[in-house]
C-alpha positions as CSV (number, residue, x, y, z in Angstrom):
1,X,-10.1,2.1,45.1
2,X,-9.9,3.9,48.1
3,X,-7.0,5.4,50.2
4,X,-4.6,3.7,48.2
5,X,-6.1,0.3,48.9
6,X,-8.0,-1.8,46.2
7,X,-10.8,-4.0,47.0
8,X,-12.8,-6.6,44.8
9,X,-15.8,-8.6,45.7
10,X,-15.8,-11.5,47.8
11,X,-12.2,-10.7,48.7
12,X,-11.1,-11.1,52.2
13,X,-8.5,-7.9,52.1
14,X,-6.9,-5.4,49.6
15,X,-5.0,-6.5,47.2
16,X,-1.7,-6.0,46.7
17,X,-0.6,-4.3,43.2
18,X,3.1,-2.9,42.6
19,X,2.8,0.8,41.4
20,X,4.9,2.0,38.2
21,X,4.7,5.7,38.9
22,X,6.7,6.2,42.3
23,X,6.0,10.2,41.8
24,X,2.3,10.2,41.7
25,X,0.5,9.2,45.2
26,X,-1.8,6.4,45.2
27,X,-3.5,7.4,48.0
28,X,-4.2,10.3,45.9
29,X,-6.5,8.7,42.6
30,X,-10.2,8.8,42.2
31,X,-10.2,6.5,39.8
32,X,-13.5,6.5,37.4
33,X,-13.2,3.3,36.3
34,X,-10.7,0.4,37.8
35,X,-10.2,-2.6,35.0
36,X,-8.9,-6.0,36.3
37,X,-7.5,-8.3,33.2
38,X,-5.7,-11.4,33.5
39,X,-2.7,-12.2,30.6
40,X,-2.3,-15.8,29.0
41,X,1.2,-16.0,31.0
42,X,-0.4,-15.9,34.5
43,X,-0.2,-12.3,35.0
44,X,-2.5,-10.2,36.9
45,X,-2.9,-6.1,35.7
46,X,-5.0,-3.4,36.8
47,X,-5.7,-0.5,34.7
48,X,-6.9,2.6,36.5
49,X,-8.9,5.6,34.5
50,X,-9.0,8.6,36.1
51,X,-9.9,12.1,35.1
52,X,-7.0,14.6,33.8
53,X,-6.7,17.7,31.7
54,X,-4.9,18.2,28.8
55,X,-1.4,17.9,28.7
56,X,0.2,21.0,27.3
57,X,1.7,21.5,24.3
58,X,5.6,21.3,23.1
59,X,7.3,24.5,22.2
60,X,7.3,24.8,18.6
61,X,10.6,23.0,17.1
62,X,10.8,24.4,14.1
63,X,11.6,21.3,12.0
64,X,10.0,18.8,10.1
65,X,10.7,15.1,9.1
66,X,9.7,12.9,6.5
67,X,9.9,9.0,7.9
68,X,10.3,6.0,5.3
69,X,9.5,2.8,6.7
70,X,11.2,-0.4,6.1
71,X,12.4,-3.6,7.1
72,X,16.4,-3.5,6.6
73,X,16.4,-0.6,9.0
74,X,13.1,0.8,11.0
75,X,13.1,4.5,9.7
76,X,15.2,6.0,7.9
77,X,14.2,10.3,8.1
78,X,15.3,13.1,6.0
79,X,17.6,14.0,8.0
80,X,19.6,11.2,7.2
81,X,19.0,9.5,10.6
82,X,18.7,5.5,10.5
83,X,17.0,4.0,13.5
84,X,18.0,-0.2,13.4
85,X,15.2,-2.6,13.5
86,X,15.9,-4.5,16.5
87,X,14.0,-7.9,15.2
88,X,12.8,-8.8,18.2
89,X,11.1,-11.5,16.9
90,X,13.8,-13.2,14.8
91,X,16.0,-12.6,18.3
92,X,13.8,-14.9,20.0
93,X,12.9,-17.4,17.6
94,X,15.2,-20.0,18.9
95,X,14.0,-20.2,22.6
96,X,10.5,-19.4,21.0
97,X,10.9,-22.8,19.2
98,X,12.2,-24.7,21.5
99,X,9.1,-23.8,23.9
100,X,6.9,-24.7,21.1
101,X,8.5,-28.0,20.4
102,X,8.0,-28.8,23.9
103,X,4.2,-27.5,23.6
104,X,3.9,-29.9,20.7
105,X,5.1,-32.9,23.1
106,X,3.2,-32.9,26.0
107,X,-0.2,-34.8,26.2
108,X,-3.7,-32.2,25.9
109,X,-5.1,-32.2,29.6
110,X,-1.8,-32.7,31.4
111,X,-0.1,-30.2,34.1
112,X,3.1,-30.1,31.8
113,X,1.1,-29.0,28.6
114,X,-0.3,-26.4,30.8
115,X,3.3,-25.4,32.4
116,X,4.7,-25.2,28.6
117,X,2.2,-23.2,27.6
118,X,3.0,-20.7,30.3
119,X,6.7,-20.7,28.8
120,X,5.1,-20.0,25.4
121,X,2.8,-17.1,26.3
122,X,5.8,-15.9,28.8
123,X,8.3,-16.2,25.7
124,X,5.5,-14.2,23.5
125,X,5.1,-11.5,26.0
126,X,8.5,-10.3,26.4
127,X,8.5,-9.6,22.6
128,X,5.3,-7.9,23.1
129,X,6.8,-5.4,25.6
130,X,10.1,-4.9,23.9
131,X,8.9,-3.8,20.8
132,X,6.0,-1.8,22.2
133,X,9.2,0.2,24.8
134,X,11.0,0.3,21.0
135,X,8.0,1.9,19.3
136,X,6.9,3.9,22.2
137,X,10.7,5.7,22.6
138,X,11.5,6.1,18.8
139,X,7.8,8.0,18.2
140,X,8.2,9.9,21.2
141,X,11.3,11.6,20.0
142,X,10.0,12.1,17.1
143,X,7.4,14.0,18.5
144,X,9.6,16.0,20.7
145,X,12.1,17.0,17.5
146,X,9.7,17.9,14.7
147,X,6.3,20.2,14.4
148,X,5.7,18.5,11.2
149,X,6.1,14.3,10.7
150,X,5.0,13.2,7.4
151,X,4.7,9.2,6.9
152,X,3.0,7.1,4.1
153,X,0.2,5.9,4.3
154,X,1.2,1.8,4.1
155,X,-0.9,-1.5,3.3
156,X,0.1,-3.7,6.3
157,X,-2.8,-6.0,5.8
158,X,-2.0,-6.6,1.8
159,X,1.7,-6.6,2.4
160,X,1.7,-9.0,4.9
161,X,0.2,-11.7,2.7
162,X,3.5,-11.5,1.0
163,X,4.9,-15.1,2.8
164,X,8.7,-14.4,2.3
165,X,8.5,-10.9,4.1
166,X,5.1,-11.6,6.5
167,X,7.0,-12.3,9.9
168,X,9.7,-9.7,9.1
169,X,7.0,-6.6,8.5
170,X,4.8,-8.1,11.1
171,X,7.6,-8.0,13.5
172,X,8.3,-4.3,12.5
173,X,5.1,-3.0,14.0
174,X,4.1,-0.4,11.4
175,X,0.8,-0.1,12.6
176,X,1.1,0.1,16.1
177,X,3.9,3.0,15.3
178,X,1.5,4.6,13.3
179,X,-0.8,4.9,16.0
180,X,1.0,6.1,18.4
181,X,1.7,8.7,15.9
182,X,-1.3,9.6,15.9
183,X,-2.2,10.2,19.4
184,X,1.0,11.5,20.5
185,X,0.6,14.1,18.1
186,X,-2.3,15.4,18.5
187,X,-2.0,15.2,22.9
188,X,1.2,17.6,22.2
189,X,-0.2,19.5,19.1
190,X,1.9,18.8,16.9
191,X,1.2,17.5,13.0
192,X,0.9,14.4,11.1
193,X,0.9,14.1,7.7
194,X,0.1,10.6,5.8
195,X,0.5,10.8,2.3
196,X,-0.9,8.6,-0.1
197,X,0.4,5.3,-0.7
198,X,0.9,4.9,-4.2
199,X,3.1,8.4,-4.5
200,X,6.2,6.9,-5.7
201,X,8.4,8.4,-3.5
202,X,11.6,5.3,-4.0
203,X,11.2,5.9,-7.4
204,X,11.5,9.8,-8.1
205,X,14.6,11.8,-8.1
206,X,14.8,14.1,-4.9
207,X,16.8,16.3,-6.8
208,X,15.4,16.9,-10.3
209,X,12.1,15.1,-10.3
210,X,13.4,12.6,-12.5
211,X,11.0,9.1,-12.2
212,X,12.0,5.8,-13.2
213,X,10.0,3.2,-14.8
214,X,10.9,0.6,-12.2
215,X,12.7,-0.3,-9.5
216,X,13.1,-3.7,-8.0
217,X,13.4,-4.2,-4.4
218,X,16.5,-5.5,-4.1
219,X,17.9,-2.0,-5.0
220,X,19.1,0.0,-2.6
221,X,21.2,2.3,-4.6
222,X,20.5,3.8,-7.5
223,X,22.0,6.8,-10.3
224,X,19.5,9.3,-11.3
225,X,20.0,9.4,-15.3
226,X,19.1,12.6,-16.1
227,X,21.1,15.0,-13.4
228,X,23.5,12.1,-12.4
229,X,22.9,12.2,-8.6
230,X,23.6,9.3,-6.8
231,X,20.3,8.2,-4.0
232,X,20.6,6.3,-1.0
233,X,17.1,4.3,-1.7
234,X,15.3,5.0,1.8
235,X,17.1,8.3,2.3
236,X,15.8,9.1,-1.1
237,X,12.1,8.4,-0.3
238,X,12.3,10.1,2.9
239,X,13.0,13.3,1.1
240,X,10.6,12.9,-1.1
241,X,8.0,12.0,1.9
242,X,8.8,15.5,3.4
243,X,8.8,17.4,-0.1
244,X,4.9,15.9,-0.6
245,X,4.3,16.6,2.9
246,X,5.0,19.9,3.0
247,X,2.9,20.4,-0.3
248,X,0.1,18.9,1.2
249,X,0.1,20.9,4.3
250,X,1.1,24.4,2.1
251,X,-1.4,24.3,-0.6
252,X,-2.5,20.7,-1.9
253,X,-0.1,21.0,-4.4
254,X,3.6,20.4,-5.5
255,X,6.4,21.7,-3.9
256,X,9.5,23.2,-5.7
257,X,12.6,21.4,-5.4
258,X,16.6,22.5,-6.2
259,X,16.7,22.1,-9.5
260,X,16.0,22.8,-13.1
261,X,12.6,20.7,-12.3
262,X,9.3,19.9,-9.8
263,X,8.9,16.9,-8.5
264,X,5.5,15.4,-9.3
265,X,2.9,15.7,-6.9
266,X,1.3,13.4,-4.3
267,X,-1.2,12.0,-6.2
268,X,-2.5,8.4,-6.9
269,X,-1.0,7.2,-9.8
270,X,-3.6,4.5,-11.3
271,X,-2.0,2.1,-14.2
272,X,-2.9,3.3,-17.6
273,X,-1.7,2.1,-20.9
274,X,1.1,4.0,-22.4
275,X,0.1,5.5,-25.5
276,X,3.1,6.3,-27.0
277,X,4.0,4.0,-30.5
278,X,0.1,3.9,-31.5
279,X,-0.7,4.5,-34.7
280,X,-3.1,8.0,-35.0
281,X,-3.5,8.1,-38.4
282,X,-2.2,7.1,-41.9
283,X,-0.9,9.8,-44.4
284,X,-0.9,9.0,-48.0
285,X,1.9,9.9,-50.8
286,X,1.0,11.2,-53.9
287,X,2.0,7.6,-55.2
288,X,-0.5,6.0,-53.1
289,X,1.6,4.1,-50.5
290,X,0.0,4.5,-46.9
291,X,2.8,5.2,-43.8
292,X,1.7,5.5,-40.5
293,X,2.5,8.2,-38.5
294,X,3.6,7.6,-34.8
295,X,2.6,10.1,-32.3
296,X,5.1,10.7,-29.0
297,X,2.7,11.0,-26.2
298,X,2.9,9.5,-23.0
299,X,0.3,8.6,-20.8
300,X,0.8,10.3,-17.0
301,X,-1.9,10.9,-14.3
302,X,-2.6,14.2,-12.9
303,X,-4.9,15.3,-10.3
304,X,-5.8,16.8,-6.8
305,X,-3.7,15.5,-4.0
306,X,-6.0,12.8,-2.0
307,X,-3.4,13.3,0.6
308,X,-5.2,13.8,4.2
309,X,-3.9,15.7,7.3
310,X,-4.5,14.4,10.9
311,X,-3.9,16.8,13.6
């Protein structure tokens, strides 16, 4: 690469590339290292690295977010901001069939199998690039709004073995927006804080700290019964998300909510047996008949916040 031109062995000429940065000057890059790659639609890329200095850093925003994750809508923040899962996979299925169907038809060897695979891998690859621009704009402004972004920390890999939700959480793209997180972060210097996964942030009352024992999925509202408030489900956790965020990055601990109670920590919560209803012990009458006495003791986890910070 050299003058603006790029050059391969055994090539006749330069090749021709189209440039996606009109402001920068090619004729301008040194490249270090110039990486040719060929995608399974036919397309032709080249990847330059070239040495730069570190970008500098936002002005302090003076906000933070807590992000839940989900599949009926992206993100929902704090804030009360819902950003809309676009499904770009289920918006494609259709054609995406149909190009598999004629896959399926053609004969192994042939110039039409080879032409509908094209379709496939072509169908596949505008998918690919609309939810990369999607994930790519919605953690950028993120980034941009907030000095502090807490997120869970999710199973992708164990949830998607789950076969009624797989596609629908694999389209999502958790991961991939988690990365980018992560990098984008700490190029601007701003910080990210994953909290652990089994902190049972759908479940607890943003308000008073109230817990329920359960709460099915297919829930989305739901009545606190011990200070009455009424939860969104996501906006809910997303509250909570911050509150354990901002523990985590203050002291490690808890942090006080509005209210006559604290909201439990983010700590692992491992199943134990309740204990409450077990007999202790039996204390005799004077006429010899034995009744047991019941004790009223829960059984609730407490510990040290596992909780990591990546900056």
């Amino acid at each position: 690469m050299r003058g603006g031109e790029l050059r391969l062995a055994k090539t006749a000429g330069p090749l021709r590339f189209t440039w996606s940065w009109p402001e920068v000057d090619v004729a301008a890059l040194d490249p270090t290292m110039v990486v040719v790659s060929r995608e399974p639609d036919g397309r032709w890329y080249v990847t330059f690295a070239i040495q730069d200095g570190a970008p500098e850093p936002l002005e302090p925003a003076g906000h933070a977010v807590g992000v839940d994750l989900g599949v009926t809508d992206f993100a929902v923040t704090s804030d009360g901001e819902k950003i809309a899962n676009p499904r770009h996979l289920a918006r494609k299925a259709r054609n995406l069939a149909r190009y598999q169907r004629r896959l399926a038809r053609c004969r192994k060897g042939s110039a039409n199998r080879a032409k509908a695979k094209m379709k496939v891998a072509r169908a596949h690859r505008k998918v690919r690039n609309a939810r990369r621009d999607f994930l790519h704009r919605a953690s950028t402004r993120l980034v941009r709004e907030n000095d502090v972004i807490v997120i869970e920390d999710l199973n992708v890999s164990g949830m998607v073995r789950n076969r009624h939700l797989a596609r629908a959480i694999s389209d999502c793209g958790w991961g991939e927006f988690r990365r980018q997180l992560e990098y984008k972060c700490e190029r601007y210097g701003r910080d990210l804080v994953v909290i652990d996964r089994w902190y049972p942030s759908s479940k607890t009352c943003s308000a008073c700290g109230h817990r329920l024992a359960g709460l099915s999925l297919g829930t989305r509202q739901w009545a606190c019964p011990s200070c009455g408030a009424r939860h969104d489900r996501d906006l809910n956790a997303a509250k909570n998300i911050l509150a354990a965020g901002q523990a985590v990055a203050a002291c490690g601990a808890g942090v006080r909510h509005p209210g006559p109670s604290r909201v439990r920590p983010a700590v692992k919560q491992e199943p134990r047996p309740v204990t409450a209803g077990i007999p202790s012990f039996r204390a005799r009458s004077s006429q010899g008949s034995a009744r047991p006495f019941r004790s009223g003791t829960t059984g609730i986890t407490e510990g040290l916040c596992p909780v990591f910070r990546l900056t």
